[in-house]
Each structure stands twice: as C-alpha cells, then as structure tokens.
N, C-alpha and C positions, 0 to 999 in steps of 0.2 A: 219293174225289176231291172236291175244292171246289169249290162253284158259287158264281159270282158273275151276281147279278140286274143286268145294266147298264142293265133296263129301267126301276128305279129310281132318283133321284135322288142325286147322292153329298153327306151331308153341308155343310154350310157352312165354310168357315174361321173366319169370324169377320170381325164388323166392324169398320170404318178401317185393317185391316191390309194395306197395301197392300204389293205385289211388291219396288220398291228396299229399302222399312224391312228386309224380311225379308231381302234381298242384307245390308243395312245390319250388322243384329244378326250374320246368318252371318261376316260378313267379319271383326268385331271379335270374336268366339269363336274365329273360327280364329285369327287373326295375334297373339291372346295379347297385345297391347300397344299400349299406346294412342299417338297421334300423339309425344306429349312423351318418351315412351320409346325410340319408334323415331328420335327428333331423338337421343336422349343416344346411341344405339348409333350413328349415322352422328356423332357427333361424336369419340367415342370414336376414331376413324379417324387423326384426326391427334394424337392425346396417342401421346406418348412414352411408353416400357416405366417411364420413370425415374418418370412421373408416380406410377405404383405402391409406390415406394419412400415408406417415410416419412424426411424431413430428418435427414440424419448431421451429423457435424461438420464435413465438408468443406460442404455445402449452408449449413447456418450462419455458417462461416469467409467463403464468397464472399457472405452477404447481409448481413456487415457491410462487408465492401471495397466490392461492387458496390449496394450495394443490395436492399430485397426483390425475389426474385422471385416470379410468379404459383404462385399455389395452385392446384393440380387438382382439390382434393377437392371432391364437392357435400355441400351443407350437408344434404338429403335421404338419411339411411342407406340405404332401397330404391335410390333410384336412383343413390346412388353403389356401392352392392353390382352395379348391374346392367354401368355405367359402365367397374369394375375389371375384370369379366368380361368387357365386349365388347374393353376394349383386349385382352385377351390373346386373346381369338380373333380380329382384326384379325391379331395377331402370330404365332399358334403353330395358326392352324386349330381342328379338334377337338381337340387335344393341349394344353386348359388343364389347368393345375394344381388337386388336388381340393378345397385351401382355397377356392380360388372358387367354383367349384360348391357346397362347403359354404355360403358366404358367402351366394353367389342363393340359393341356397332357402331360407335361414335369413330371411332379408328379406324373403319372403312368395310368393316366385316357384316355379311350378311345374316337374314335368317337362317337360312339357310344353313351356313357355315357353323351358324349356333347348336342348330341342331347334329349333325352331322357330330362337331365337337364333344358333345354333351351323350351323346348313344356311342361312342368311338369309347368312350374314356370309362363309364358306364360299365362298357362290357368289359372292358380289358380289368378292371375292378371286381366286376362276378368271377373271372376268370381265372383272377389268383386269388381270391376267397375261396375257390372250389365250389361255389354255387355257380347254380346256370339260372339265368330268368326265365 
C-alpha cells in the first residue's frame, strides 16, 4: 500500500502561472479551434448546399444575363476545407460525406477536431429545432 507524507510540502507549480491562463490554455486545447474558426463554422450556417457546388453552365449562363454573383469560396484552403464541412453538418448532421472528412484532415485538422466540429454543430441544430437529444 502507498503512503503519502501530507506532512510534507507539495511541490511548487511554477511561477507567474496563474489559475485563468491555465482555464485559458485548457479551453483552447479542448475546443480544438480558434475564435476565427469557430466565426467560419457559425457562418457556414447560412451558406447554401449550392455554395458547395463548383459553377456549371447554368451558374455561368445567369452571370452573364444577371450579372456576377457572390463567391463562397475562402481564398484560405484550411479554412475553406473547414467551411465545406461545417455547411454540410449544418445540413446532414453526422451523415457528412467522406470526401469532406477526407478534405478536413487533409488541411491540417484533426480527429479530434472532427469530432468536436460534428457534436458542436449537432447540438446547436437540436437546439433550434427545439429537440434535445
């Protein structure tokens, strides 16, 4: 069996490491994504499925009648890989398609993150259905 001497002093942590920094560092390990990420994934929100599509000849045919219309893509590959992915879990839940998943982690993102991505978006979707899982 172990004994532990509690009449001894425990260790130091270390100096200027103060309690929020360490909240701080923990929070951004876990949530796997930084502010400007989690902006692209709540923007993702309102892009259409079509934004996925790349310009056919109908797209073409109406932006010479109508004019251009807006481009979806981000000029960042990571975060338009992240982007693509978040609209389709906006749209399909867990049930994205595996080129995207290929796509995010090819772009530098983890399982992890995938996960994280995929329960983040998930809920925020039961949530204004007005179901809870």
């Amino acid at each position: 069996m172990a004994y532990i001497d509690f009449a001894q002093p425990l260790p130091a942590v270390g100096d200027g490491i103060s309690l929020p920094a360490i909240r701080e560092r923990i929070r951004a390990v876990a949530t796997g994504f930084s502010p400007m990420e989690w902006q692209i994934v709540q923007l993702a929100r309102t892009d259409g499925r079509a934004s996925l599509r790349e310009p056919g000849r109908w797209s073409r045919l109406k932006a010479m009648i109508f004019g251009p219309q807006p481009h979806f893509k981000l000029a960042d590959g990571k975060l338009e890989a992240l982007r693509r992915l978040a609209v389709e879990a906006w749209y399909e839940g867990f049930a994205v398609r595996p080129s995207a998943i290929r796509d995010f982690k090819m772009a530098g993102f983890s399982e992890g993150q995938l996960e994280t991505l995929l329960t983040a978006v998930n809920a925020e979707r039961h949530n204004a259905k007005g179901t809870y899982a």
